[in-house]
PADRENMAR-823521 format. One record per residue (C-alpha): residue number from 1; residue in one letter; z, y, x. Coordinates in nm, 2 decimals. Layout:
residues N
+-----+------+--------+--------+--------+
: pos : code :     c3 :     c2 :     c1 :
+-----+------+--------+--------+--------+
: NUM :    a :      Z :      Y :      X :
...
+-----+------+--------+--------+--------+
This chain:
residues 121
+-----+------+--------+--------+--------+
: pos : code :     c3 :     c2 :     c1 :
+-----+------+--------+--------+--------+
:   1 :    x :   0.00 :   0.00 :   0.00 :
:   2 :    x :   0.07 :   0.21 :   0.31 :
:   3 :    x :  -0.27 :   0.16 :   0.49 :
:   4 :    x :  -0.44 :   0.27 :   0.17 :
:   5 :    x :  -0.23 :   0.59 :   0.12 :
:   6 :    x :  -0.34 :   0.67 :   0.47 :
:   7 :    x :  -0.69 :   0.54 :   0.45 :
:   8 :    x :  -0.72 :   0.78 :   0.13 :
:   9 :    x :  -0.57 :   1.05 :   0.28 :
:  10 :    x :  -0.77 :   1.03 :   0.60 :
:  11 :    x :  -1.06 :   1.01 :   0.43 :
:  12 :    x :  -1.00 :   1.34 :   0.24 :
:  13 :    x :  -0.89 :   1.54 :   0.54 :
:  14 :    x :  -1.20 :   1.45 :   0.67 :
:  15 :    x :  -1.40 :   1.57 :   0.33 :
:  16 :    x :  -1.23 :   1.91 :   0.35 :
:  17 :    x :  -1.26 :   1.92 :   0.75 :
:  18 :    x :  -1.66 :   1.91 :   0.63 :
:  19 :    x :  -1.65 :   2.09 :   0.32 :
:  20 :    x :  -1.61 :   2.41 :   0.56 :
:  21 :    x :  -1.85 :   2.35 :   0.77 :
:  22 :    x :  -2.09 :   2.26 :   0.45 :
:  23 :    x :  -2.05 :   2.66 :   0.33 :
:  24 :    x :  -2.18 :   2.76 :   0.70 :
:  25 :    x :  -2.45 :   2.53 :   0.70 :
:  26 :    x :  -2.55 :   2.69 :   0.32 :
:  27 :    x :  -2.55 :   3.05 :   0.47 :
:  28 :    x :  -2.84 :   2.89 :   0.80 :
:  29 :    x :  -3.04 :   2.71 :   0.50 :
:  30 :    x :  -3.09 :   3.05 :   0.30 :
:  31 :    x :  -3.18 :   3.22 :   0.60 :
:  32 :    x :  -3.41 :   2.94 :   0.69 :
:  33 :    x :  -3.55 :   2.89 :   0.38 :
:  34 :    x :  -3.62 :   3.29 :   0.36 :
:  35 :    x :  -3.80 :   3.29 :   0.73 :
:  36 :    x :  -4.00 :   3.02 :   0.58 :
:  37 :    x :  -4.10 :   3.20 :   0.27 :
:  38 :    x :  -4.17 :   3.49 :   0.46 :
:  39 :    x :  -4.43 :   3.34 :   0.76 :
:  40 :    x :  -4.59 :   3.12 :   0.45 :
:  41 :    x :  -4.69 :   3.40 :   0.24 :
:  42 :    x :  -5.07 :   3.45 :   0.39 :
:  43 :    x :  -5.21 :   3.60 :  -0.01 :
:  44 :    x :  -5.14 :   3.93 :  -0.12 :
:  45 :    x :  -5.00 :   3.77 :  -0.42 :
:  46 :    x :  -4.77 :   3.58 :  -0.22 :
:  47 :    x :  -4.68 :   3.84 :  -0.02 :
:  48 :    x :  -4.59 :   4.10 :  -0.32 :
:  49 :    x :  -4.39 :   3.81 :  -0.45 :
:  50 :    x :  -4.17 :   3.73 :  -0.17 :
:  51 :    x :  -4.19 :   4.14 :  -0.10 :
:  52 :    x :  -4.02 :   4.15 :  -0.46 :
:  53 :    x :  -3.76 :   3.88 :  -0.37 :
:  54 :    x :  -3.66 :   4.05 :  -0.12 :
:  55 :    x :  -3.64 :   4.37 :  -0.22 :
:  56 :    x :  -3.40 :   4.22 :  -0.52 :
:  57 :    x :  -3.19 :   4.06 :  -0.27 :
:  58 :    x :  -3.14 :   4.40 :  -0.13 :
:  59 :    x :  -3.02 :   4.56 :  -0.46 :
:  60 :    x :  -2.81 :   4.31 :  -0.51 :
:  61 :    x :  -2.61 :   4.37 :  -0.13 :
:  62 :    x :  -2.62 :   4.69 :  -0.23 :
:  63 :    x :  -2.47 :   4.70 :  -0.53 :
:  64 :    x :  -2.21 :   4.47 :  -0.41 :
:  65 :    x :  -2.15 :   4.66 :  -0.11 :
:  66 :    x :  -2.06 :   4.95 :  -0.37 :
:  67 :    x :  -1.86 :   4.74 :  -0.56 :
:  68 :    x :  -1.64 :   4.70 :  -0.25 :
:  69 :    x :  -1.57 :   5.05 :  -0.15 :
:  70 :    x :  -1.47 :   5.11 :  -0.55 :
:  71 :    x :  -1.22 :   4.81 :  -0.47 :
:  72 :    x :  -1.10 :   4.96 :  -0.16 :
:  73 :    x :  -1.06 :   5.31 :  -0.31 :
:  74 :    x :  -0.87 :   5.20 :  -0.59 :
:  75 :    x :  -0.47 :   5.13 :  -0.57 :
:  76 :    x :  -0.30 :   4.82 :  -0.71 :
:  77 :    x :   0.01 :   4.88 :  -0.56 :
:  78 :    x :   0.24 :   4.67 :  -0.31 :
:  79 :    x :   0.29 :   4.74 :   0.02 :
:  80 :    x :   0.13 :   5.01 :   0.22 :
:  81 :    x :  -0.01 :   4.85 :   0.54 :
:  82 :    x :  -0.16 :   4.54 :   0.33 :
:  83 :    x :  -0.29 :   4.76 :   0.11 :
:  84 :    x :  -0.47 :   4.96 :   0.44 :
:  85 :    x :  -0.55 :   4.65 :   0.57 :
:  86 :    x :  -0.73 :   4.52 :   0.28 :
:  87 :    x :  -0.90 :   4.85 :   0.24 :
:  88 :    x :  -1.02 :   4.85 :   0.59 :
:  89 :    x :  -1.14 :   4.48 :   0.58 :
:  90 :    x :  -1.35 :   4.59 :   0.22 :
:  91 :    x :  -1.47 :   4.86 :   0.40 :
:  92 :    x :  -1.59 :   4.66 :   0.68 :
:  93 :    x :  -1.74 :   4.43 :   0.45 :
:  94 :    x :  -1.93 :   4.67 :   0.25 :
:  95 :    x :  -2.08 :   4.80 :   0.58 :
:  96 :    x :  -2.19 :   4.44 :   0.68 :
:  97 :    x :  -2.34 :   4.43 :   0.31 :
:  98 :    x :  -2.52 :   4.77 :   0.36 :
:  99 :    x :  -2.65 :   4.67 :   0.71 :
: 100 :    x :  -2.81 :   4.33 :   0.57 :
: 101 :    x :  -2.93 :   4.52 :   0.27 :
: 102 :    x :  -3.14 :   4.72 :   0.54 :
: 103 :    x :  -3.29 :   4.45 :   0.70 :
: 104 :    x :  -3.39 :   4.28 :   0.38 :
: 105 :    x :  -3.58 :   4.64 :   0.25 :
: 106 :    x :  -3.72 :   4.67 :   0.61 :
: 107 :    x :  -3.89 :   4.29 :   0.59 :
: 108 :    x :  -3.99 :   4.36 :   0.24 :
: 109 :    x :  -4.18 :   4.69 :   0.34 :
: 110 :    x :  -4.33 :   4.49 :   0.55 :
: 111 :    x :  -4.42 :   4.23 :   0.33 :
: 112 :    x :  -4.56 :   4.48 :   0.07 :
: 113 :    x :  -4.74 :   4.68 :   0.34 :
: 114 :    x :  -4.91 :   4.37 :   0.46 :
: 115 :    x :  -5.04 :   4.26 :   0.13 :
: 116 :    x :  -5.17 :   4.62 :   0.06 :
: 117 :    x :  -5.40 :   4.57 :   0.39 :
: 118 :    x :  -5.54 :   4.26 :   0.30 :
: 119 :    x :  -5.61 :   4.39 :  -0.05 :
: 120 :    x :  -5.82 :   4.68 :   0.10 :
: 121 :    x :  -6.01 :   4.48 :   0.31 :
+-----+------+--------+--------+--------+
C-alpha cells in the first residue's frame, strides 16, 4: 500500500514538474507557428491576412497593457510597499506588453506593405 502511495505521488510530482515547463514550451510554439505564417504568406491575399492577424494581436497587447496601468493606478488597500511592489511589477508588465505590441505592428506593416507591392506589379 506504501509503494503505491509513493508510486502515485512520484508520478504526479513528476506531472506538475512538466506541466511548467508545458506553458513555456506553449509561449516557443505560438512564436513558431507565427514565424511560419509569416515566411509562408507569398499571395497578397495571404499576406493581408496574416498582416490582419497581426495587427489584431497588437490591439489586443495593447489594450491589455492599458488594462495594467489602470490596475496599478488604482488602490485596493493593504500594505504600502506590496502595494508599490505590485504597481511596479504591472507597470513593468504593461511595458513588456507595449514593446511586443510594437513589434507585432512593425511585422504587420511589413506584411501589408509587401502585399501592396506585389498587387501593383
Amino acid at each position: 500500500m506504501k509503494t503505491t502511495k509513493i508510486i502515485a505521488t512520484g508520478i504526479l510530482a513528476m506531472g506538475l514538474a512538466t506541466a511548467n515547463l508545458h506553458a513555456l514550451d506553449t509561449n516557443e510554439r505560438l512564436e513558431l507557428l507565427e514565424t511560419a505564417m509569416i515566411e509562408q504568406a507569398t499571395t497578397p491575399a495571404q499576406k493581408s491576412a496574416v498582416s490582419e492577424y497581426l495587427a489584431n494581436i497588437a490591439k489586443e497587447k495593447v489594450e491589455l497593457a492599458q488594462a495594467l496601468r489602470d490596475r496599478a493606478g488604482s488602490t485596493r488597500g493593504g500594505k504600502i510597499v506590496s502595494q508599490m511592489n505590485e504597481k511596479k511589477e504591472l507597470l513593468r508588465r504593461a511595458e513588456a506588453l507595449e514593446k511586443e505590441a510594437q513589434k507585432y505592428r512593425t511585422v504587420s506593416m511589413d506584411l501589408s506593405k509587401g502585399s501592396m507591392q506585389v498587387a501593383q506589379n
